[in-house]
VOGU-3710 file (C-alpha; in Angstrom, 3 decimals, decimal comma):
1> xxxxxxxxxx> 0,000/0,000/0,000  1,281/3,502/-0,681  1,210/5,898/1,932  3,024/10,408/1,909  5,464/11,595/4,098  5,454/15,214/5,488  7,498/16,345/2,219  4,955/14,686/-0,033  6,662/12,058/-1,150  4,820/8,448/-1,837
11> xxxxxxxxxx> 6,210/5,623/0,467  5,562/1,846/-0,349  4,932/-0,711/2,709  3,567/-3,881/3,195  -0,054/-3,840/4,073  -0,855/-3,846/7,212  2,293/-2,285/8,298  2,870/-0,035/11,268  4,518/3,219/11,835  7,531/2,127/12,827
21> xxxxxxxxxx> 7,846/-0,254/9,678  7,492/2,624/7,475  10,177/4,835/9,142  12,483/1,369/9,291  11,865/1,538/5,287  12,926/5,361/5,075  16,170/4,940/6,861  17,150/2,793/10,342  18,162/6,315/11,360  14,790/7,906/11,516
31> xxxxxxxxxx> 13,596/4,426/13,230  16,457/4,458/15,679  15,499/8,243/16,748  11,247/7,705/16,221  9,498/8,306/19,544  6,056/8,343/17,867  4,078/9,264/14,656  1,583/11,462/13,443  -0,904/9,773/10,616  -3,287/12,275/9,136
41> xxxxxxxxxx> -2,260/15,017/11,743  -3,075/13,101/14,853  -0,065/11,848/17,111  0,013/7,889/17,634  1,815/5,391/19,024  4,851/3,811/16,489  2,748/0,617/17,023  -0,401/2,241/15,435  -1,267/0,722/11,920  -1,210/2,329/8,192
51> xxxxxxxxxx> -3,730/2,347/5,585  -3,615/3,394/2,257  -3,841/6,614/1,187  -2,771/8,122/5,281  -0,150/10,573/5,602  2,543/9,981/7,853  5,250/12,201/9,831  7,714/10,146/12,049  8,221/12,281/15,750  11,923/12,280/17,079
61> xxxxxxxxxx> 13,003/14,081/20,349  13,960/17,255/18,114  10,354/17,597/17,748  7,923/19,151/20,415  5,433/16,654/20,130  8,374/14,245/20,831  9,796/15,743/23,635  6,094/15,297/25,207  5,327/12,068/24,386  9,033/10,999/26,211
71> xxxxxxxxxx> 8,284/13,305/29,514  4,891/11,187/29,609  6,640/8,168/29,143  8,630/8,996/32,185  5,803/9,777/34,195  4,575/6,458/33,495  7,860/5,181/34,704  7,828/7,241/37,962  4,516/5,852/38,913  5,260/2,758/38,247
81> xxxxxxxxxx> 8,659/2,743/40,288  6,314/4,140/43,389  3,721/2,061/42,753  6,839/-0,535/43,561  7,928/1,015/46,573  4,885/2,143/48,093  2,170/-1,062/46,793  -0,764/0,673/48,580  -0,669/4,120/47,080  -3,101/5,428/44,685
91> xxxxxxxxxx> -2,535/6,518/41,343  -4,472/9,672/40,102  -2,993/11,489/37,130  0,331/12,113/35,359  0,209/14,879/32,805  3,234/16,578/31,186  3,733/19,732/31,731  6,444/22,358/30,577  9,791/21,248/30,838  8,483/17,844/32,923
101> xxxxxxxxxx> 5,961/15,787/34,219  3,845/15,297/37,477  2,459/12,514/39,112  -0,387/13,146/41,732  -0,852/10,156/43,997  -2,478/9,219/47,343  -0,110/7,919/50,308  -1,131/6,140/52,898  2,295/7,020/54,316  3,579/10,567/53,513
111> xxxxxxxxxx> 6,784/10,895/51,665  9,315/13,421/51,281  11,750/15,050/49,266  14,285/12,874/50,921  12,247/10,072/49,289  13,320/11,033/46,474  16,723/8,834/45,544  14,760/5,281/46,204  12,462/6,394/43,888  14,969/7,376/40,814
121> xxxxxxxxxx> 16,893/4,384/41,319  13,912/2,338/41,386  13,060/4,520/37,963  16,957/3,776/36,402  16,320/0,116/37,397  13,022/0,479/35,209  14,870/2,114/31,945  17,816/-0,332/32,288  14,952/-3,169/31,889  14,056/-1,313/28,645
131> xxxxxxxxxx> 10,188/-3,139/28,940  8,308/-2,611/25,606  5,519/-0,625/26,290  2,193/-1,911/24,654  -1,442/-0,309/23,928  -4,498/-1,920/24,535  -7,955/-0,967/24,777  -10,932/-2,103/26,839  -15,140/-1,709/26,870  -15,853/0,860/29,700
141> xxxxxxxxxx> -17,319/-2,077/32,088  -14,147/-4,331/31,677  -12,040/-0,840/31,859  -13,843/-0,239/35,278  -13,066/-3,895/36,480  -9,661/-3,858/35,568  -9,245/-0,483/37,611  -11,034/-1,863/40,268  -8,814/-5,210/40,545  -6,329/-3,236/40,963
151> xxxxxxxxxx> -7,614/-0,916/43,582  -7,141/2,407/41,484  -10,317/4,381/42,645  -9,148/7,371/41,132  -8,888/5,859/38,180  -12,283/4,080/38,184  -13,945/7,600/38,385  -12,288/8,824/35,134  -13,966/6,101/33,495  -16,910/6,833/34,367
161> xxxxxxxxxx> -16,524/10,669/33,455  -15,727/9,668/30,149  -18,172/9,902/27,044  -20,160/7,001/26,009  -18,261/5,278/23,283  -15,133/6,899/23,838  -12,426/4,626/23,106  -10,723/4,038/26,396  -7,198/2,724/26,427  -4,457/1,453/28,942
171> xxxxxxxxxx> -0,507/1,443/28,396  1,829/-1,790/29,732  5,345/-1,969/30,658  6,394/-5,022/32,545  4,029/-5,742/35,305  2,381/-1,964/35,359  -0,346/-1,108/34,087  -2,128/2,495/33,774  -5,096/4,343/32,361  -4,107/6,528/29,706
181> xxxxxxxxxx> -4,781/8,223/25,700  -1,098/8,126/24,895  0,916/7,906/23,226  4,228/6,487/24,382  7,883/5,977/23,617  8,025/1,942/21,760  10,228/1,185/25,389  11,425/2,026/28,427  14,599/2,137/27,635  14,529/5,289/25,273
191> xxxxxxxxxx> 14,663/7,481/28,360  18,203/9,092/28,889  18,015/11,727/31,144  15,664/12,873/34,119  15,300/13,768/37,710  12,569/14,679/40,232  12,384/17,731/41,347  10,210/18,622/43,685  6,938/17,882/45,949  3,362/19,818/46,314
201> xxxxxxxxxx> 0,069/19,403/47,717  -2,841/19,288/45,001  -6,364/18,647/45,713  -7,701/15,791/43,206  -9,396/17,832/40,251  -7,982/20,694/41,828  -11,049/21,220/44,048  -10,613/22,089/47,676  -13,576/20,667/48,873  -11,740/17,092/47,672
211> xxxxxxxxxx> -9,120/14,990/49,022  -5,348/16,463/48,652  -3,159/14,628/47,143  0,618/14,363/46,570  2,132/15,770/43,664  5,700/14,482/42,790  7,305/16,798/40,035  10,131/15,408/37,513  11,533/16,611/34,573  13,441/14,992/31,635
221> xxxxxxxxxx> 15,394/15,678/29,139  16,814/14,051/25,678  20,363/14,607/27,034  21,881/14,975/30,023  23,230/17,894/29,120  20,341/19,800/28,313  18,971/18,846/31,936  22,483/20,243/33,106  21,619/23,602/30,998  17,549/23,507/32,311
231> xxxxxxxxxx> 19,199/22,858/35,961  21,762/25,941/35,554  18,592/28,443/33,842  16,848/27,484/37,130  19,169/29,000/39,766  19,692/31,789/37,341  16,388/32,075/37,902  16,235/31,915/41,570  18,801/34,706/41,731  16,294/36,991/39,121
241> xxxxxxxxxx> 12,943/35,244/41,462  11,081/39,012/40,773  9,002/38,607/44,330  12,692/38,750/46,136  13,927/41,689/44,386  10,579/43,288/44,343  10,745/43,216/48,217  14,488/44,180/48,150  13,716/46,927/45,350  10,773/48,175/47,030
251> xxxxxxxxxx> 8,781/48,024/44,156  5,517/45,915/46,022  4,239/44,436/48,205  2,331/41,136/48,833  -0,205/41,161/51,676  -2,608/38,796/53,495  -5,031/41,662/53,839  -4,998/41,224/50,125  -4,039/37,756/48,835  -3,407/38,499/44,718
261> xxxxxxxxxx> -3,874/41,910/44,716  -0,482/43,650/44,882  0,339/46,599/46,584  2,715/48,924/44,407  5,288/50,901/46,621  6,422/54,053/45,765  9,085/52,757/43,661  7,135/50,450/42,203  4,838/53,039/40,989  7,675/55,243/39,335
271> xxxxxxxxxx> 7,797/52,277/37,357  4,711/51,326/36,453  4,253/54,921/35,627  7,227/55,439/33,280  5,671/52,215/31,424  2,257/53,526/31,431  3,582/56,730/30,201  5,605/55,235/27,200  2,671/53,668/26,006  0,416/56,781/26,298
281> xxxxxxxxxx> 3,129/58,445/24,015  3,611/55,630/21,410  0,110/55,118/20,890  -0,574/58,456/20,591  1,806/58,899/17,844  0,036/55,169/16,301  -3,194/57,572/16,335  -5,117/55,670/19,046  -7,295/57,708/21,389  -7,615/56,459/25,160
291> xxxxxxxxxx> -11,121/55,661/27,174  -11,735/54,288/30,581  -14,711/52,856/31,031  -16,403/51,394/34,773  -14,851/48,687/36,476  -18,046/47,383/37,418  -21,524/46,866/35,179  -24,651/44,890/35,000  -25,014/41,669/34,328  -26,994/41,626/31,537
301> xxxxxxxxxx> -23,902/43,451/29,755  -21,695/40,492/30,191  -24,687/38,047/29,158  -24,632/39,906/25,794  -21,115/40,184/25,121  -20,912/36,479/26,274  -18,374/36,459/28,672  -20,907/35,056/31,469  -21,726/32,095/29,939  -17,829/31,625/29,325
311> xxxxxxxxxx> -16,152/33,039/32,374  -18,523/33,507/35,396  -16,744/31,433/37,272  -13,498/33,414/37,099  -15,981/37,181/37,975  -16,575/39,031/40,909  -20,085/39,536/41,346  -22,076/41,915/43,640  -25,519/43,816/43,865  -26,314/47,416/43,240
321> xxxxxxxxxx> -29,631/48,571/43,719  -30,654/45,077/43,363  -29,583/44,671/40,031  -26,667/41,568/39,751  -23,558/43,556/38,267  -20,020/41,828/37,840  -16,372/43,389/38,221  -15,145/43,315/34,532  -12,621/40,839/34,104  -12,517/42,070/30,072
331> xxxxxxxxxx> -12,247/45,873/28,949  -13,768/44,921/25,446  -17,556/45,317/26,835  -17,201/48,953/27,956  -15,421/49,670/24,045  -18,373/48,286/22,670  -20,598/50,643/24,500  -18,516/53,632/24,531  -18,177/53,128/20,025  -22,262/52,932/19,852
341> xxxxxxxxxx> -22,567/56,436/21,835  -22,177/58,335/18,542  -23,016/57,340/14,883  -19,990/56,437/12,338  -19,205/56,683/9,366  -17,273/54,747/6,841  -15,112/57,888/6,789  -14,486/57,311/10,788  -12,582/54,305/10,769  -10,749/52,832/12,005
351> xxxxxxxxxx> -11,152/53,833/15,298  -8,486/52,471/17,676  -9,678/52,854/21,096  -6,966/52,297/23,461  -7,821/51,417/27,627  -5,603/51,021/30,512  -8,207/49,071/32,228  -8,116/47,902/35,772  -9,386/44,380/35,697  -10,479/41,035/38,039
361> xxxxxxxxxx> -10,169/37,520/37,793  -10,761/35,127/40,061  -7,937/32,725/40,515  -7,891/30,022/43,072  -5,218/30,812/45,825  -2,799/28,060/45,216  -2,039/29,862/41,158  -1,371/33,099/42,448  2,239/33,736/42,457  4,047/37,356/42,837
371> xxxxxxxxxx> 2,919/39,519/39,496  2,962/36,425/37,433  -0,579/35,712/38,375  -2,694/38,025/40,670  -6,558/38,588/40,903  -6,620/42,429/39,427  -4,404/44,218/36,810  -3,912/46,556/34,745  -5,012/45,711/30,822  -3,198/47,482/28,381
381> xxxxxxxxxx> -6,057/46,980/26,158  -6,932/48,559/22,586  -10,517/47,607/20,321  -9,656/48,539/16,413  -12,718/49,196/14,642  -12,743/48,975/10,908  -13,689/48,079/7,754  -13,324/44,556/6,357  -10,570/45,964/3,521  -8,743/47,651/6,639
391> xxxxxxxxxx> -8,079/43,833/8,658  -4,645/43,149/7,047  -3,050/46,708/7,710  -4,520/47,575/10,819  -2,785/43,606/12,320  0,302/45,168/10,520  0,027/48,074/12,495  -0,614/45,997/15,377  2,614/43,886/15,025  4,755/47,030/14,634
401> xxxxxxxxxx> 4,011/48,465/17,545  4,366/44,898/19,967  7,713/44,285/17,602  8,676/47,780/18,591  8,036/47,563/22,308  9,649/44,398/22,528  12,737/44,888/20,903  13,351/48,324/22,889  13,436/45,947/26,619  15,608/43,345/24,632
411> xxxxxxxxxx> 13,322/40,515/24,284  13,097/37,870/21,213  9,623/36,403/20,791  7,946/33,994/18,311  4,638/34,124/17,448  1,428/31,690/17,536  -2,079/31,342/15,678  -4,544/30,017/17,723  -7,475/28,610/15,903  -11,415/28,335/16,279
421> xxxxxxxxxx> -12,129/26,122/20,123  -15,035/24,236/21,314  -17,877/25,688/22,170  -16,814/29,072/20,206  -19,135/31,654/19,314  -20,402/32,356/15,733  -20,811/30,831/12,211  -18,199/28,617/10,185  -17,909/31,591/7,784  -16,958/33,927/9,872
431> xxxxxxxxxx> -14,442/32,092/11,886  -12,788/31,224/7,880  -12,977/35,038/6,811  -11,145/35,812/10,175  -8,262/32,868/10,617  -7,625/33,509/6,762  -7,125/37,075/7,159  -4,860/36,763/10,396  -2,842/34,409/8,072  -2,883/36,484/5,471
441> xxxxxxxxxx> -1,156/39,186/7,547  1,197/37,445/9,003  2,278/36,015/5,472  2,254/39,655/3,806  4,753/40,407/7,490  7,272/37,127/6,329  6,202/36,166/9,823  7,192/32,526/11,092  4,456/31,108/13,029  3,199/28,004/14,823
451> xxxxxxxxxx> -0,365/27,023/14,626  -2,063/26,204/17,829  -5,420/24,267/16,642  -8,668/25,027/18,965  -6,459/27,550/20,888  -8,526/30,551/19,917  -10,442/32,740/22,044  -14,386/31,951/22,498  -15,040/35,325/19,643  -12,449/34,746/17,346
461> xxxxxxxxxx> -8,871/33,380/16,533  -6,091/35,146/17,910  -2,172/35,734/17,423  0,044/35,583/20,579  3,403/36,817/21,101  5,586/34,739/23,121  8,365/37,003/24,209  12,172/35,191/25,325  13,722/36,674/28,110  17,676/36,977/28,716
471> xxxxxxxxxx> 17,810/33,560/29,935  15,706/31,779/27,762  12,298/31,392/29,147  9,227/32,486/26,894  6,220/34,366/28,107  2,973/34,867/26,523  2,532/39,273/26,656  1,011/40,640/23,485  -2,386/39,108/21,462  -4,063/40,515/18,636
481> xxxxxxxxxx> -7,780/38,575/18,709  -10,173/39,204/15,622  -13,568/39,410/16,241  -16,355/39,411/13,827  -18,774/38,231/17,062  -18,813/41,233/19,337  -20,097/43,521/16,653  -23,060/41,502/15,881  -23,828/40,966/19,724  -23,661/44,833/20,276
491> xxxxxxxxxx> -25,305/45,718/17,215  -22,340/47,885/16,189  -23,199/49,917/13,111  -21,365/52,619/10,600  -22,786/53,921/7,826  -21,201/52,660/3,922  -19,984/54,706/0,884  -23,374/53,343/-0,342  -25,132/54,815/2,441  -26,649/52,003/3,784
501> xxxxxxxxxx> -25,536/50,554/7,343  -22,908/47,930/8,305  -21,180/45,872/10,987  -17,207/47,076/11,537  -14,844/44,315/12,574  -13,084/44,215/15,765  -9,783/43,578/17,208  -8,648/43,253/20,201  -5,086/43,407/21,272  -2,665/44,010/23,861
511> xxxxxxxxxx> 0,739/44,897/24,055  2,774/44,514/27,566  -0,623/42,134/28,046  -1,046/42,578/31,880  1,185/45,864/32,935  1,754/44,126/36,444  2,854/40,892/35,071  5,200/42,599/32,632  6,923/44,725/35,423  7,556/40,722/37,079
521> xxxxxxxxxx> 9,008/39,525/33,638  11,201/43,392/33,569  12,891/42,208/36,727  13,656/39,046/35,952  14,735/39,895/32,974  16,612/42,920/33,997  17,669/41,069/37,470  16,725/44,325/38,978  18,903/46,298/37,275  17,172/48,291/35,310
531> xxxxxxxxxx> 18,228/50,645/32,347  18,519/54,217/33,606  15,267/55,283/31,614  12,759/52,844/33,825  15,133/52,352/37,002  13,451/54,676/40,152  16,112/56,466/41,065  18,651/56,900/38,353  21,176/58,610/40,485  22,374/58,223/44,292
541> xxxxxxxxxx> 24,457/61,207/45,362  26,903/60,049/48,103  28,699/62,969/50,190  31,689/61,734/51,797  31,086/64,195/54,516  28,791/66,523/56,418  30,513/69,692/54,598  29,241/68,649/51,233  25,806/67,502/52,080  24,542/70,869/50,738
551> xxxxxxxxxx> 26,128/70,683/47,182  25,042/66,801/47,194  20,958/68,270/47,668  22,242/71,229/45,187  23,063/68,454/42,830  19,833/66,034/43,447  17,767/69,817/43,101  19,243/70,426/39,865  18,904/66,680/38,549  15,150/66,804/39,271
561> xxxxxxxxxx> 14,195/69,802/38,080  15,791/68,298/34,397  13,632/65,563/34,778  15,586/62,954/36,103  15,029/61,047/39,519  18,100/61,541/42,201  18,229/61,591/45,952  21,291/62,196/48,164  21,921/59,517/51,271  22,561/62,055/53,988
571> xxxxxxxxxx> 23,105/59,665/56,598  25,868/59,893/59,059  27,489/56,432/57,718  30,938/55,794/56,009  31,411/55,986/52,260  31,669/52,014/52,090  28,772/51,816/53,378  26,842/54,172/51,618  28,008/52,713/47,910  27,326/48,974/48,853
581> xxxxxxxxxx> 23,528/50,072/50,129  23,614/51,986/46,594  24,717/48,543/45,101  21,999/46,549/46,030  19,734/49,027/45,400  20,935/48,396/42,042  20,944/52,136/41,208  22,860/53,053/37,839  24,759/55,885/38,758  26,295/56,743/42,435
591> xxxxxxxxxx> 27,856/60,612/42,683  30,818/60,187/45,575  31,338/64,385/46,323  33,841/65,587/48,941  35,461/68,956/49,496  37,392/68,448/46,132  34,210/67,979/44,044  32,532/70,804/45,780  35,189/73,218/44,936  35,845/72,311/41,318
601> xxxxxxxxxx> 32,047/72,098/40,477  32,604/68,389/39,435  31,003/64,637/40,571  33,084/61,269/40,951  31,030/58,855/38,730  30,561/55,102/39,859  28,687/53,191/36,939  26,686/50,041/38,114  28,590/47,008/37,020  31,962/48,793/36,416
611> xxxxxxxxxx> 32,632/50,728/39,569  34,267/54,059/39,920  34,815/55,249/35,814  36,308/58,897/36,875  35,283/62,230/37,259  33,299/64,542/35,578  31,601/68,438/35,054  28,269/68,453/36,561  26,707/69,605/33,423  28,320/66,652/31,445
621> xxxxxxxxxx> 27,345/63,996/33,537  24,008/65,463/33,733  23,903/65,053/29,738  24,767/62,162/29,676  22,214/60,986/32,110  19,472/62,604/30,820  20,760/61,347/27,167  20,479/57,560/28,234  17,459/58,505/29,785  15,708/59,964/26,729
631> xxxxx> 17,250/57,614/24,208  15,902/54,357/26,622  19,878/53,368/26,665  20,477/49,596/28,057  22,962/48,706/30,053
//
């Protein structure tokens, strides 16, 4: 039977073959390095059959899907190495996750971290074995009885959650046995590298009201020395952790008065300000015009636009006059209300409608962590109005601006296309007209992208920026979301050249995404140190003593008044001192002045990260400061 690879090409194999047949007849190369296969787009096991006429692409570890299926794999392995060690434990689930794998299981004994080395060894005595690792499928009652033989009651009740007639499968390696879609690696023995990593609590289902479980964390790797390069990112990361510098810094605060809602210091603000201030100024120049619209509304708003049917469970909710109103979680609502309070015409748009909007979300207390994820923020949100010939250069416009901002704080990205998901609003057509003119922007930008399929928001398919900080990790900031829905729900109208009325289409987009959780990625990125333009104090005069405390507040008067944010440390401590508190302030410039400087009118300059570089004229160190400062200078 004839079968195409990924580049098109026709392969001959025996009938009935499987996947790993056909990549043995490409080349024992690609068999040696298969992991799994995708036939006709979905990913299988290596043991899953061909017919004629499927496509086929053969999955190696340089692949993402891959990389997934092996971190499963090891999962597998971990719980059945416990199951091993610890015969009475439960088995609940054992999903991959980024850069690893969990395993959530009940004890009857609790273990530790120190548990830990039985466990891998246990695991290393399971790869060695290199057991083949087979698929098999059962009818739900036989499924149920298997699960129950073996005493898996966590188990059991994903069965019986499951869909009538959904096909439900089990894995084998050796003597272990486990409920699961798959796929998996042909054998044990493909794993190379891993390691467990940590230990949590997690209720099962994540619902507090059930039991909580034990979740044992692991991650894996094709080579050891990629783990050795993950392991090395993650104390680089410790050191950059932004909730310990934000305490050091000052920048905010994290309360139990207010669990996930931060409190921003008064450095914190003079950064969150200077962001909020460069985005005023760039999108005025991009010829947006700003609203703010109420943080809370009715109900019956966010039953039109949707969002309660979708997200109620994530909204604060309250009464006003005994009319249910929710805290808006979205900005786009209030946009669609503010565009309908005059009439427009064709000759109007597009409008772009920007909103620094002060959002809530609900978010269960054991996700909230530091900036990263908190229960209100601050939206950086814009709604483009326009007409259907406008879609391709107002996304253009779009990805200028996010390509612009990014690049000026130093950050690569790559970029997504998240398609139409279940239980999405709206008709087939207009989901097409949308994805293919997304597409067709990014193609006109020579964009690289990844598709995402189902990823899309409930109103419309999306593009997502995933930004790359200076030690490698990725974060999801800016989207641009088209929306032909909204419109229609809000009855959106302008008038046409022909005089007759129409719908406009809708984006939505954001930039830094949430401003709070982009300050968190700045100080990882940064480590704290900021550039001179967003640090809070740019420059830390230093008097050596009490006689030059006057021209040290001369200096920090003259400094402000240009613009630039200074203070003098007037306390009665020794220069030492006074430079390493500067140091791990991380300020960028420290001024040392003694009798000297105050007589010849000059400054001794200490630059962060090179130490003392000289001295200077007032007025030319003040240049250059307020230079780097203008021109957003890095260093």
């Amino acid at each position: 039977m004839n079968i195409t690879l990924k580049n098109g090409d026709k392969l001959e194999v025996s009938d009935g073959a499987d996947c790993m047949e056909a990549a043995k007849t490409v080349s024992e190369g690609l068999a040696r390095n298969a992991v799994a296969a995708k036939v006709n787009g979905e990913l299988v096991d290596l043991s899953a059959p061909l017919h004629e006429g499927d496509s086929l692409e053969i999955v190696t570890l340089k692949d993402p899907e891959g990389l997934k299926v092996y971190r499963h794999t090891c999962a597998h392995v971990l719980a059945q190495a416990i199951k091993t060690i610890y015969p009475t434990c439960k088995l609940a689930i054992g999903p991959v996750i980024d850069n690893g794998f969990y395993y959530d299981i009940d004890f009857k004994t609790p273990i530790t971290m120190e548990d830990f080395s039985k466990i891998e060894a246990e695991m290393k005595s399971i790869i060695k074995s290199n057991l083949p690792i087979e698929r098999f499928t059962l009818p739900r009652k036989e499924a149920i009885a298997l699960m129950s033989k073996y005493h898996e009651n966590y188990k059991v009740e994903l069965i019986q959650d499951l869909p009538e007639g959904e096909t439900i499968s089990f894995y084998k390696q050796g003597d272990f046995t486990d409920l699961c879609r798959g796929p998996h690696l042909p054998s044990t023995g493909k794993i190379k590298a891993f390691k467990l990593v940590s230990i949590a609590g997690a209720y099962w289902r994540g619902d507090e009201k059930k039991k909580m479980l034990t979740r044992i964390y692991g991650t894996a790797f094709a080579k050891k020395e990629e783990m050795d390069e993950y392991f090395k990112m993650l104390e680089e990361a410790k050191k950059r952790d932004h909730v310990k510098l934000g305490k050091e810094l000052k920048l905010f605060a994290l309360l139990n008065e207010g669990k996930g809602f931060p409190f921003f210091l008064p450095n914190g603000m003079v950064l969150k300000n200077i962001l909020i201030d460069y985005w005023r100024q760039l999108h005025r120049r991009e010829g947006y015009v700003e609203v703010q619209t109420p943080i809370i509304m009715t109900r019956t708003l966010w039953e039109n636009s949707g969002h309660w049917d979708h997200y109620k469970d994530n909204m604060y909710t309250t009464k006003i006059d005994g009319e249910d109103c929710a805290v808006k979680p979205m900005n786009c609502p209030g946009g669609m209300l503010v565009y309908k309070l005059s009439p427009h015409s064709y000759k109007d748009l597009p409008i772009r409608m920007g909103e620094l909007g002060l959002v809530h979300r609900h978010e269960k207390s054991g996700q909230l962590h530091g900036l990263m994820r908190v229960r209100c923020f601050t939206q950086d949100d814009a709604h483009i109005f326009m007409l259907p010939e406008q879609i391709t250069q107002e996304i253009k416009g779009v990805v200028r601006i996010i390509d612009e901002v990014y690049s000026l704080f130093g950050f690569k990205y790559h970029v997504e296309l998240s398609t139409r998901p279940e239980n999405s609003m709206g008709s087939d057509e207009d989901w097409e007209n949308a994805t293919s003119a997304l597409v067709k922007a990014l193609d006109e930008l020579g964009l690289n992208y990844v598709v995402n399929e189902g990823d899309g928001a409930f109103y419309g398919p999306k593009i997502d920026f995933h930004l790359e900080d200076c030690i490698g990790r990725t974060w999801q900031c800016g989207t641009i979301q088209l929306d032909f829905q909204m419109p229609q729900r809000f009855e959106l109208e302008y008038v046409g050249e022909d005089g007759e009325k129409h719908r406009p289409i809708m984006i939505h987009r954001v930039v830094f995404g949430s401003i709070e959780r982009f300050i968190g990625i700045l100080i990882e990125h940064y480590a704290g140190k900021f550039p001179v333009w967003l640090s809070p104090v740019q420059v830390k005069v230093l008097p050596i003593t009490d006689r030059a405390a006057d021209y040290a507040a001369q200096l920090v008067s003259e400094m402000n008044a240009m613009g630039l944010r200074a203070e003098a440390d007037l306390r009665k401590e020794k220069l030492g001192r006074k430079i390493l508190d500067a140091e791990n302030e991380k300020v960028p410039y420290k001024l040392v002045v003694g009798d000297k400087e105050v007589e010849e009118n000059t400054v001794s300059v200490r630059k962060r990260g090179e130490g003392d570089v000289g001295s200077m004229k007032k007025e030319d160190f003040f240049a250059l400061c307020k230079q780097q400062n203008d021109e957003k200078t890095v260093f």
